[in-house]
C-alpha positions in Angstrom: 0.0 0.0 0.0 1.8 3.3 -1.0 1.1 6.6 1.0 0.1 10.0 -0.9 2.3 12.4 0.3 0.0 15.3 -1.8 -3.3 13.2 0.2 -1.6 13.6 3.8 -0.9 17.4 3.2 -4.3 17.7 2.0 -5.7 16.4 5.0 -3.1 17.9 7.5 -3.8 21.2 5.8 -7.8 20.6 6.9 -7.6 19.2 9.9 -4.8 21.4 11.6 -6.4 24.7 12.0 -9.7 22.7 13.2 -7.6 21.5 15.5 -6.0 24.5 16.7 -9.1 26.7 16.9 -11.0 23.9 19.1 -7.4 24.2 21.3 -8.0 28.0 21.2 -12.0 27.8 22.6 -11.1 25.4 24.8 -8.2 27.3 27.0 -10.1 30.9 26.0 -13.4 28.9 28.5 -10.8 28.0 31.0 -10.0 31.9 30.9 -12.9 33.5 31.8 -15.9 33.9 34.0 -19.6 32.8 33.0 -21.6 33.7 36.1 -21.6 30.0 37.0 -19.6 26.8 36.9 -22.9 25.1 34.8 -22.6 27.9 32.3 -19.0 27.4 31.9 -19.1 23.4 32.0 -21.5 24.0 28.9 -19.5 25.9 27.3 -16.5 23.9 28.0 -18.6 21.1 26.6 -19.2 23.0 23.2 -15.7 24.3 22.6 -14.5 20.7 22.8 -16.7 19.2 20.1 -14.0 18.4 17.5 -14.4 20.3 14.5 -17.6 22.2 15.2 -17.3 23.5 18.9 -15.4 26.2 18.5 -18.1 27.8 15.9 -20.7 28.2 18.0 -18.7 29.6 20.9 -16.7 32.6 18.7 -19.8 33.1 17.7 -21.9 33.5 20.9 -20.0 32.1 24.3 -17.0 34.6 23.5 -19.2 37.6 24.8 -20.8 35.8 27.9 -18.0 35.3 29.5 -15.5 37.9 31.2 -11.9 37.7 31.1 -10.3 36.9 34.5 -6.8 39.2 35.0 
């Protein structure tokens, strides 16, 4: 079985910045303050859906939550 090397960068080059922008939601929830530890488990919890989190909380849980100095 040979191995694409063109097929591996393709899919490197899509999967990476997924990756890194679920890595970026993730440690921005663990940053700040959203009233409540339920509000920030669920948030948490949508930040670290692979692939798709990270959408919906840019998007929305960005603003709840206050950064903590």
């Amino acid at each position: 079985m040979t191995v694409d090397l063109k097929l591996i960068a393709i899919f490197l080059g899509l999967c990476v910045p997924f990756l890194l922008l679920t890595i970026l939601a993730v440690v921005s929830v663990a940053q700040r303050d959203f009233g409540s530890p339920g509000k920030k488990a669920l948030w948490w919890i949508i930040a670290s859906i692979p692939f798709l989190g990270f959408i919906p909380y840019f998007l929305f849980g960005i603003r709840q939550g206050k950064k903590v100095e």
